[in-house]
C-alpha positions as CSV (number, residue, x, y, z in Angstrom):
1,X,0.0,0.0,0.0
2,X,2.2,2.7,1.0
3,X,4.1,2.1,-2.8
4,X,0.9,3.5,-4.1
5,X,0.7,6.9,-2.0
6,X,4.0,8.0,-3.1
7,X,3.0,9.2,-6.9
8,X,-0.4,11.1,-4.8
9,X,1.7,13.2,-2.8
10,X,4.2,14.3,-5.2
11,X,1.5,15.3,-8.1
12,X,0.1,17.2,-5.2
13,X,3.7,19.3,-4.1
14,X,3.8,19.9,-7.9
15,X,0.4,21.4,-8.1
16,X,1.1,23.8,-4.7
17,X,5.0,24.6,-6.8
18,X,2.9,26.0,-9.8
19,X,0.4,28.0,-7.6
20,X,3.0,29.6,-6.2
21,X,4.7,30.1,-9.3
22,X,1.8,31.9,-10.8
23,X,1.2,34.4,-8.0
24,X,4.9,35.3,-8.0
25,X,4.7,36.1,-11.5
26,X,1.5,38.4,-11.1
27,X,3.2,40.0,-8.3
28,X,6.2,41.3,-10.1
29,X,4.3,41.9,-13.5
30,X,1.8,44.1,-11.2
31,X,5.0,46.3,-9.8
32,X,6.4,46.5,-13.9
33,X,2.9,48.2,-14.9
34,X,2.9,50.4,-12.0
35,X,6.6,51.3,-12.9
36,X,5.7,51.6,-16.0
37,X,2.8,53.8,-15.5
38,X,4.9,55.9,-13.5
39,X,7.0,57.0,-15.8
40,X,5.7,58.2,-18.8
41,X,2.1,59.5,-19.1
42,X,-0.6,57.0,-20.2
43,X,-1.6,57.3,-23.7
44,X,2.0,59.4,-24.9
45,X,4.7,57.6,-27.2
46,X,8.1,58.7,-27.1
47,X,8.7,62.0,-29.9
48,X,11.2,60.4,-32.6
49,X,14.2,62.3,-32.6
50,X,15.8,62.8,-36.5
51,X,18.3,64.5,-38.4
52,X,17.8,67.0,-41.4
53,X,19.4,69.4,-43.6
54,X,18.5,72.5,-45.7
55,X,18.7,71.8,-49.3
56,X,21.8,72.6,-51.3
57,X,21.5,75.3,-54.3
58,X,24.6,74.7,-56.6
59,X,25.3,75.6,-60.2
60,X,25.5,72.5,-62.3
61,X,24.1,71.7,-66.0
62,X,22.4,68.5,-67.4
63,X,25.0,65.8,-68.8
64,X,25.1,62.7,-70.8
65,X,27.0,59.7,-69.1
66,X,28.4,56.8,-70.9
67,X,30.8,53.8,-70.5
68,X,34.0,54.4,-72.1
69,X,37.9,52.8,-72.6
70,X,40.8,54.8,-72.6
71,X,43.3,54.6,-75.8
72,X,46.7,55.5,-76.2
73,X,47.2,58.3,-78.9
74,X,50.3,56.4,-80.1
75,X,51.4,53.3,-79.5
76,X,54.7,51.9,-81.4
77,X,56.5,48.7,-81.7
78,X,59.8,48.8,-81.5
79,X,62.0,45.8,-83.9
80,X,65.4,45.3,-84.8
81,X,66.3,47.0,-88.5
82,X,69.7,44.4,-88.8
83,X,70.5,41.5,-87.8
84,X,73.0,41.2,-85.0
85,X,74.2,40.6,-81.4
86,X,72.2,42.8,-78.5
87,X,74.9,45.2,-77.1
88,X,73.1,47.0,-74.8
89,X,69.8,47.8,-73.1
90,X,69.4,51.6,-71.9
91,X,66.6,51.6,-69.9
92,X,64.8,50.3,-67.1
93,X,61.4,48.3,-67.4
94,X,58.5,50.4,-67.5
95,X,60.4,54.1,-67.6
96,X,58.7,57.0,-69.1
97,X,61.3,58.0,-72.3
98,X,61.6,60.8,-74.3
99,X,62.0,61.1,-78.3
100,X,65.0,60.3,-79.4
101,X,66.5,58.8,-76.6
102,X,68.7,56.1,-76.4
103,X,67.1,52.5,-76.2
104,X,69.2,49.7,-77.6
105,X,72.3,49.3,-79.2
106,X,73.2,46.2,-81.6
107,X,77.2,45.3,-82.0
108,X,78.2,47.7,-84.9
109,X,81.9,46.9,-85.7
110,X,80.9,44.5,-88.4
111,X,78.6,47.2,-90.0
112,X,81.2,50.1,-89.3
113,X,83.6,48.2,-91.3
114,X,80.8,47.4,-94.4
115,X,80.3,51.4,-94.1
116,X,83.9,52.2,-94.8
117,X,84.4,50.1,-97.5
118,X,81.8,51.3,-99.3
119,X,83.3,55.2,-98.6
120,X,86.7,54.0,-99.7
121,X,84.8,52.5,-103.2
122,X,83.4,55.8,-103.6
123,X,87.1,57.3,-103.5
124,X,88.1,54.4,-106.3
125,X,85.7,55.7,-108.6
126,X,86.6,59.2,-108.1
127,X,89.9,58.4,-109.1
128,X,88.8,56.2,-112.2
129,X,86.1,59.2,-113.4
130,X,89.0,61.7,-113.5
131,X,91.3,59.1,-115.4
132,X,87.9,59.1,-117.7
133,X,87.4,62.4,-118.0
134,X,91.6,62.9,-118.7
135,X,91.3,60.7,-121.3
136,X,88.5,62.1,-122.9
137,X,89.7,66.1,-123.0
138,X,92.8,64.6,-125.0
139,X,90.6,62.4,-127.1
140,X,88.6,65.6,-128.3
141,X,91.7,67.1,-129.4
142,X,92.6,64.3,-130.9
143,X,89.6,63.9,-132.9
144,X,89.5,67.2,-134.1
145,X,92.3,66.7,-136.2
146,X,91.2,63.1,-137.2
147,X,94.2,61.9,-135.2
148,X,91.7,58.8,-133.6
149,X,88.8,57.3,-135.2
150,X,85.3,58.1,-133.7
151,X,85.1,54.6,-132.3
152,X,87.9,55.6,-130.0
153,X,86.6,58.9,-129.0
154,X,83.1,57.4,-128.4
155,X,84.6,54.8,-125.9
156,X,86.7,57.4,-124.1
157,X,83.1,59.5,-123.3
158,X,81.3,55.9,-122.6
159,X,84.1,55.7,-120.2
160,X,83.4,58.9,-118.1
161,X,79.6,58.4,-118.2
162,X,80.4,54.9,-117.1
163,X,82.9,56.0,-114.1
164,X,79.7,58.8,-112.8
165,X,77.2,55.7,-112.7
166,X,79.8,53.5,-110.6
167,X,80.4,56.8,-108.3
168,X,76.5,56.7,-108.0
169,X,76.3,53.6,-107.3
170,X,78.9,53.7,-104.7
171,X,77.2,56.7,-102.8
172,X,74.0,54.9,-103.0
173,X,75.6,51.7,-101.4
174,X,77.2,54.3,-99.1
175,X,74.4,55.2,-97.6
176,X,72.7,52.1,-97.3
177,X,75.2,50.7,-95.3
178,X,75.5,54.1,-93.1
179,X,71.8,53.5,-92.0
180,X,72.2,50.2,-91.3
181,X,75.5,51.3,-88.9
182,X,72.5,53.9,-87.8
183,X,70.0,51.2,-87.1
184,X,72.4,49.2,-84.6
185,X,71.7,52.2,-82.2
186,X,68.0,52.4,-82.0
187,X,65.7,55.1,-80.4
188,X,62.5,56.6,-79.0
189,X,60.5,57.4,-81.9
190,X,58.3,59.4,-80.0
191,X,57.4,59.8,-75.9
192,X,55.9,57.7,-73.4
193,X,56.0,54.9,-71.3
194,X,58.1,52.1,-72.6
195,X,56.8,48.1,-71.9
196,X,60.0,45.9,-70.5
197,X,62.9,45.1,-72.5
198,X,61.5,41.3,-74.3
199,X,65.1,40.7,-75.5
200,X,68.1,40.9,-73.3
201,X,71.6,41.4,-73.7
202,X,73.8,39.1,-75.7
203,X,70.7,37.4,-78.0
204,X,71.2,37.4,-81.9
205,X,68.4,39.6,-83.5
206,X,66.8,39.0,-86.6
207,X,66.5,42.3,-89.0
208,X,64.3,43.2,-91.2
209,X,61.6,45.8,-92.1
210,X,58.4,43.6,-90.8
211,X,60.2,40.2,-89.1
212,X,62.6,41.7,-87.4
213,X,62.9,41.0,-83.7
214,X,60.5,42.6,-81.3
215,X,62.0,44.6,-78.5
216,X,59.4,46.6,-76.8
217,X,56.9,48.5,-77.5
218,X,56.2,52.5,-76.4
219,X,52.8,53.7,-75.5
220,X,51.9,57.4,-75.7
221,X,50.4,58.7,-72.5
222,X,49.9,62.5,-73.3
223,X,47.2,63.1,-75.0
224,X,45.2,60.0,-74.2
225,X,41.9,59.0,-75.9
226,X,38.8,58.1,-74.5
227,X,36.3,56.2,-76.8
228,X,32.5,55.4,-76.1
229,X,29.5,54.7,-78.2
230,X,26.1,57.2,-78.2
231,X,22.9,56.2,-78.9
232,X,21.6,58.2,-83.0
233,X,19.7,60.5,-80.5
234,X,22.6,62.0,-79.1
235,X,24.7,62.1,-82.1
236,X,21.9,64.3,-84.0
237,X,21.7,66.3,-81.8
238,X,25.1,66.7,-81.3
239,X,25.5,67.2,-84.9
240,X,22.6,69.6,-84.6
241,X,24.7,71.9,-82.2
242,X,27.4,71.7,-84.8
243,X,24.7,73.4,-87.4
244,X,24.3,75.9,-85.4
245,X,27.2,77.2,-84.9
246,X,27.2,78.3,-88.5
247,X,27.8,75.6,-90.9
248,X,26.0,76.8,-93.6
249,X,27.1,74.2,-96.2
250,X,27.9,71.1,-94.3
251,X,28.2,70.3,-90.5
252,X,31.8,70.5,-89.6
253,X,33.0,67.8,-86.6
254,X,32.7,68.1,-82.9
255,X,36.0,69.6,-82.7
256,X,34.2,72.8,-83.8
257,X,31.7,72.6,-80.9
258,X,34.7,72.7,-78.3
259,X,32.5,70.3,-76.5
260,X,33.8,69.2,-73.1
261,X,33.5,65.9,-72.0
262,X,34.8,64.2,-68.6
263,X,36.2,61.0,-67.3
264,X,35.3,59.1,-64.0
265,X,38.0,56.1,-62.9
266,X,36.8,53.2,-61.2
267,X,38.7,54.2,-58.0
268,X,36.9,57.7,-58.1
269,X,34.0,59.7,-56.3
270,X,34.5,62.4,-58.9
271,X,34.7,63.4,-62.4
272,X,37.9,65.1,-62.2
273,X,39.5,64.6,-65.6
274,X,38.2,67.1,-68.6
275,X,39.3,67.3,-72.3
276,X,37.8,68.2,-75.3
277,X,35.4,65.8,-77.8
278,X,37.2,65.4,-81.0
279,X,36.1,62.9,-83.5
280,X,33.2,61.3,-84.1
281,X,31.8,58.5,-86.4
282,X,30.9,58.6,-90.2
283,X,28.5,56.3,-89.7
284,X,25.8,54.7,-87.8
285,X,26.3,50.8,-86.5
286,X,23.1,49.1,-87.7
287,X,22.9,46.6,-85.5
288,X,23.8,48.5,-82.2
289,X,22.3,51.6,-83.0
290,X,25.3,53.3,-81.7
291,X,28.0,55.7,-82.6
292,X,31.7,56.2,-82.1
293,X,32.9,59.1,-80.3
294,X,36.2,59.9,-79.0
295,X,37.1,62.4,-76.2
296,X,40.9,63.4,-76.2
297,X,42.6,64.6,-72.4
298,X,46.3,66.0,-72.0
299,X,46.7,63.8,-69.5
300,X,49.9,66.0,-68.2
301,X,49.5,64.2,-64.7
302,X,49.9,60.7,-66.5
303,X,46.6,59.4,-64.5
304,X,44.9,57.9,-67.4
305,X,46.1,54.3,-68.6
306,X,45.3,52.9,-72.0
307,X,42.8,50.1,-71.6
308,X,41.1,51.4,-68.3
309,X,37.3,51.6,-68.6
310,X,35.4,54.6,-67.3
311,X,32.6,57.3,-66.6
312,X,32.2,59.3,-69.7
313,X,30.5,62.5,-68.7
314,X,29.1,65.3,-72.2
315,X,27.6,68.1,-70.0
316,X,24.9,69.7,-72.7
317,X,22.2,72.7,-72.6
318,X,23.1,75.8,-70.4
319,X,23.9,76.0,-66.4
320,X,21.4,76.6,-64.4
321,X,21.3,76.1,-60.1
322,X,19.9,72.9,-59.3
323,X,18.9,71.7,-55.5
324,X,20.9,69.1,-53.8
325,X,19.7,66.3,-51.4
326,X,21.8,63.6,-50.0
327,X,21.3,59.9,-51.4
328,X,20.0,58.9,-48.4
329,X,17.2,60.9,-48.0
330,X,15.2,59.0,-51.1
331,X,12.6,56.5,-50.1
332,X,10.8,54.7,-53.2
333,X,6.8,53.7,-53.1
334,X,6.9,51.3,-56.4
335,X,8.3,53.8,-58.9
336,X,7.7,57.0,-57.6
337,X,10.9,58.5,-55.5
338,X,9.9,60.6,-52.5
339,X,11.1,62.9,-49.3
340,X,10.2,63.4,-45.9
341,X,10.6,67.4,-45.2
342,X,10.1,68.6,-41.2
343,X,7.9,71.8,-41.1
344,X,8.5,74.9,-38.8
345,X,6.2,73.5,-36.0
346,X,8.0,69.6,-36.3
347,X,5.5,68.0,-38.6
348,X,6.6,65.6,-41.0
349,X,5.5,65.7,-44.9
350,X,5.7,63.7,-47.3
351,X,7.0,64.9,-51.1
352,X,7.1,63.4,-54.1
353,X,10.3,64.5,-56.3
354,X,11.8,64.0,-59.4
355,X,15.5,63.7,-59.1
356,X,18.5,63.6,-62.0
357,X,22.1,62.3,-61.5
358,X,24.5,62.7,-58.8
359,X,26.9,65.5,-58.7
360,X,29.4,66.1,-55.7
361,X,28.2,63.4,-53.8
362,X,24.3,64.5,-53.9
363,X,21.4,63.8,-56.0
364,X,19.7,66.7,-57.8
365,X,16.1,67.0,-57.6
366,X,14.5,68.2,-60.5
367,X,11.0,69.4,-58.8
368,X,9.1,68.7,-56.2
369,X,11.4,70.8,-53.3
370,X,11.8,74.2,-52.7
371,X,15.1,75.4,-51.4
372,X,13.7,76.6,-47.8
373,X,13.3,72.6,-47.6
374,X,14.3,70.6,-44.7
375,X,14.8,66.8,-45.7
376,X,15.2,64.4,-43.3
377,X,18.4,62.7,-43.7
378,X,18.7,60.4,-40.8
379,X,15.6,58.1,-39.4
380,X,13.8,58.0,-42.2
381,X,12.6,54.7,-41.5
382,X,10.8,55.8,-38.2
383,X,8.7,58.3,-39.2
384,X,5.5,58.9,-41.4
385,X,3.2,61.6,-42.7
386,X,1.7,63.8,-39.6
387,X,3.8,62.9,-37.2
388,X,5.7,65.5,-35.1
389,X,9.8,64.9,-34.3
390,X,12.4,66.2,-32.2
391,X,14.4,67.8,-35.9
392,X,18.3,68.2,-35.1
393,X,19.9,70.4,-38.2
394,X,23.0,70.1,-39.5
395,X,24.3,71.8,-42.3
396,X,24.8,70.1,-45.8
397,X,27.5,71.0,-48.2
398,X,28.0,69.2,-52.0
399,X,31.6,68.6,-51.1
400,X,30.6,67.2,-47.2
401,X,27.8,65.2,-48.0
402,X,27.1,63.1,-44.5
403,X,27.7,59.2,-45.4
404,X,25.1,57.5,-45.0
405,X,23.4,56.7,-41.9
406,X,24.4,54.3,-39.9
407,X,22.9,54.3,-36.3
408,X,20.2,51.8,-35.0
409,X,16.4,52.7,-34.7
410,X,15.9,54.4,-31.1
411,X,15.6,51.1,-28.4
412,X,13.0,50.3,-27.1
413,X,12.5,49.5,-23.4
414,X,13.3,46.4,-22.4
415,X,10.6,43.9,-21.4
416,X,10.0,41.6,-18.0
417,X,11.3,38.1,-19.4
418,X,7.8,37.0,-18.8
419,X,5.8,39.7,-20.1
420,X,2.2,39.0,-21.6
421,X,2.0,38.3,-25.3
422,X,-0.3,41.2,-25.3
423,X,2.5,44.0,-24.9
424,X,2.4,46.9,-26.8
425,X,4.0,46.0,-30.6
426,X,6.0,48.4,-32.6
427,X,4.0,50.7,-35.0
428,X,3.3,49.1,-38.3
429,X,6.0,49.6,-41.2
430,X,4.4,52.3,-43.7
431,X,3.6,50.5,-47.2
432,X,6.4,51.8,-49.2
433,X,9.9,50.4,-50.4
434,X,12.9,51.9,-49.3
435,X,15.5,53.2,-51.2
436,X,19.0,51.4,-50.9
437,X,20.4,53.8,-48.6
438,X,17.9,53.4,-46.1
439,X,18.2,50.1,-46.1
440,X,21.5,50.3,-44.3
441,X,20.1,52.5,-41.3
């Protein structure tokens, strides 16, 4: 018997543990509402506190951006002219040379001592044309008094004009072999930076005008070319511009317009190299649609590298001051972009806008803002239409533009671990998409 009383009075300590339980937990959640209560007014939500700026007035003007690759205005492979042992190399991999300096020299003795036997047969012919022409002043004496027959005098003159041809002949050969003695010192056609050396010292080279060995090759930094295709729209009314500039007969080429166009590198905030647009296409591709344009820089600074692709910027139409927000300040509901602005009394509004590209590190809004405007740039996510906020100004310049935000929504206070399902929830999430750079507050 008593083995069946035991499982009785432990279900019945388990039942007085629970009780107990349950009026311990009423207790303390009864002192948290109280507390609560206590400390902020019934019926009150904390104000959201945010962060705005004034909007930016800058000058600026509207601008086509494409994708581009930069060019070399020159670049020149450098091969042996003779055959020949390398002497020298005299440069260093990768230098920037100058025209006409110094690159390679080829063992010359063999063609300094071809060079100077062709100068000494040049001196043999002299020689021989004045025995010729010796021969010949007697000869006409001679034949005046019938003292030779014309065969004779006829050879003698045959004899001069044959001694000029060899002396031709022997200059010509002369200076053949004096630009081959040239070509064993080769140089910097023109200046730039120079690739490494592919041949080094003590290799036999191969001459020749088109298999001769390859050395290096020189690529010319200054000016450098940018090239990037526009859509037909663009190009006619490019070529528009150039009509009006007084073509009369037939449009000249955007080197007339003096159109500026900019570059962007990938490792850049900034379009901060300008030239000038030069060339552009004849034609029309028909299967892209697209035409060739070319933008040439001075590149004096040497920034630009053939090969690199970048941000082509054509500013067109006339300056004018556009307003300025930061990136961040965008929201997106579906496809329309809009703002939240903080009014004198700290009201929030909503505005739609219409915004173009990004300049300076901020987005310019084409309408829909006034510049008395003050956009919230920080906590965007927490607020909505009619609500009022604690607004904390800062000012906003193009070349400052605040990064964007990064703190956490305000925190909320923390709950009892047993607090009742029924606890107030945050607001609900307004029924818009947020732009990218709220995203990351």
């Amino acid at each position: 018997m008593p083995t069946h009383l035991a499982p009785h009075a432990g279900n019945k300590r388990s039942r007085q543990s629970i009780a107990l339980l349950c009026v311990t937990l009423s207790a303390v959640s009864f002192v948290v509402s109280a507390c609560s209560s206590a400390s902020a007014p019934p019926g009150e939500a904390p104000v959201t506190s945010v962060t705005v700026a004034q909007v930016v007035s800058r000058p600026t003007v509207d601008a086509d951006e494409y994708t581009g690759q930069t060019e070399a205005s020159a670049i020149v492979e450098l091969r042996a002219r003779v055959f020949g042992y390398l002497k020298t190399v005299e440069f260093k991999d990768g230098d920037y040379v100058k025209e006409g300096q110094t690159l390679f020299t080829i063992e010359p003795d063999e063609y300094q001592a071809i060079h100077d036997q062709s100068l000494a047969r040049i001196k043999l012919n002299e020689s021989k044309l004045t025995l010729a022409k010796s021969k010949l002043a007697r000869n006409q004496l001679l034949i005046k008094e019938k003292a030779i027959s014309l065969e004779e005098y006829e050879e003698s003159v045959a004899a001069v004009t044959e001694a000029e041809a060899t002396i031709g002949a022997a200059i010509a050969d002369s200076n053949r072999t004096a630009l081959d003695l040239k070509y064993t010192t080769i140089k910097a056609p023109i200046a730039g930076r120079i690739d490494r050396a592919y041949v080094t010292a003590g290799n036999l080279l191969t001459g020749g005008m088109s298999s001769g060995t390859l050395l290096t090759k020189i690529v010319q930094e200054s000016p450098m070319y940018v090239y990037f295709d526009i859509d037909e729209r663009s190009l006619l009314a490019y070529r528009k511009r150039i009509g009006n500039k007084g073509a009369e007969t037939e449009p000249g080429s955007l080197r007339e317009l003096n159109m500026k166009c900019q570059v962007q590198l990938a490792d850049e905030k900034e379009f901060l190299h300008e030239g000038m647009l030069d060339f552009a296409s004849a034609e029309v591709d028909i299967n892209t649609g697209t035409a060739r344009v070319r933008g040439e820089f001075k590149n004096l600074d040497r920034k630009l590298v053939s090969g690199l692709f970048v941000r082509v910027r054509v500013p067109i139409g006339e300056p004018y001051t556009a307003l300025m927000i930061p990136e961040q300040s965008l929201a997106t509901d579906q496809s329309i972009k809009f703002v939240y602005v903080v009014a004198a009394d700290g009201t929030v509004e909503r505005k739609n806008v219409e915004v173009g590209e990004i300049r300076e590190g901020l987005r310019i809004v084409k309408s829909g803002l006034e510049p008395t405007d003050r956009v919230i740039t920080r906590g965007v996510q927490r607020v909505k239409p009619g609500m009022k906020v604690n607004a904390e100004e800062v000012k906003l310049t193009a070349p400052d533009a605040p990064p964007p935000p990064t703190e956490e929504p305000a925190p909320r206070p923390v709950e009892p671990a047993a607090a009742s399902p029924s606890a107030e929830a945050p607001p609900p999430a307004t029924s818009r998409t947020n732009s990218p750079a709220e995203a990351s507050e």
